[in-house]
C-alpha positions in Angstrom: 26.5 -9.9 -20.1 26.0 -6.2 -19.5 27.0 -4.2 -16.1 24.3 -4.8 -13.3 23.0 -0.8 -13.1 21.0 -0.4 -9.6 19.4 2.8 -10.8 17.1 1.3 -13.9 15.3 -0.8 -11.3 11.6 0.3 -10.9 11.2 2.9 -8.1 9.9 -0.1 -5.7 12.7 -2.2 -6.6 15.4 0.3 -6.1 13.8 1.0 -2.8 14.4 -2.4 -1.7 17.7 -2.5 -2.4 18.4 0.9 -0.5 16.9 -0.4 2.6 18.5 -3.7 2.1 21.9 -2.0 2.1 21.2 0.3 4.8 20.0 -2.4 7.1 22.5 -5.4 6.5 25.4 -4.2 8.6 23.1 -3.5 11.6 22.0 -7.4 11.4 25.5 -8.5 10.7 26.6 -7.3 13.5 23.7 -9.0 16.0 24.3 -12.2 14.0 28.3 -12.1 14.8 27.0 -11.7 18.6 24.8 -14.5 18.3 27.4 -16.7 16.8 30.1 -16.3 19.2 27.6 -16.6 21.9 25.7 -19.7 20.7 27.2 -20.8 17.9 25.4 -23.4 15.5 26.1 -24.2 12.0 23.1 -22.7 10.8 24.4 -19.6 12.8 27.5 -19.6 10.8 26.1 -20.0 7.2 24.0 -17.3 8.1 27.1 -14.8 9.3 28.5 -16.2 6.0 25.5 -14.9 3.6 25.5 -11.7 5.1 28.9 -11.1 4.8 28.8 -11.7 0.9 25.9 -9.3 0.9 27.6 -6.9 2.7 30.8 -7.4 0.6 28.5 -7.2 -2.8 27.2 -3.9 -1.6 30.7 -2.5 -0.6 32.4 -3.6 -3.9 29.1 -2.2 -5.7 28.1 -5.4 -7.7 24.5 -4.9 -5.9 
């Protein structure tokens, strides 16, 4: 399987994945607030997800 290369994407595809990065941390951070607030499972698989996400961006595998 070859290496996962963000920049062959078409332009609206790459675009998505931009704003996806650039937004994620932003709603991370609401969702941690939320969890230790109110916290629900379904709060806590969600702070889950977007941590992956934001570690897949970090690492670069996204």
């Amino acid at each position: 399987m070859g290496r996962y290369y963000r920049y062959k994407l078409p332009p609206w595809a790459r675009k998505c994945v931009f704003i996806l990065e650039r937004v994620t941390l932003p709603i991370l951070l609401f969702q941690l607030i939320r969890t230790i607030f109110f916290p629900s499972f379904f709060d806590l698989i969600l702070l889950g997800i977007l941590i992956g996400i934001l570690i897949c961006f970090y690492l670069r595998w996204i």
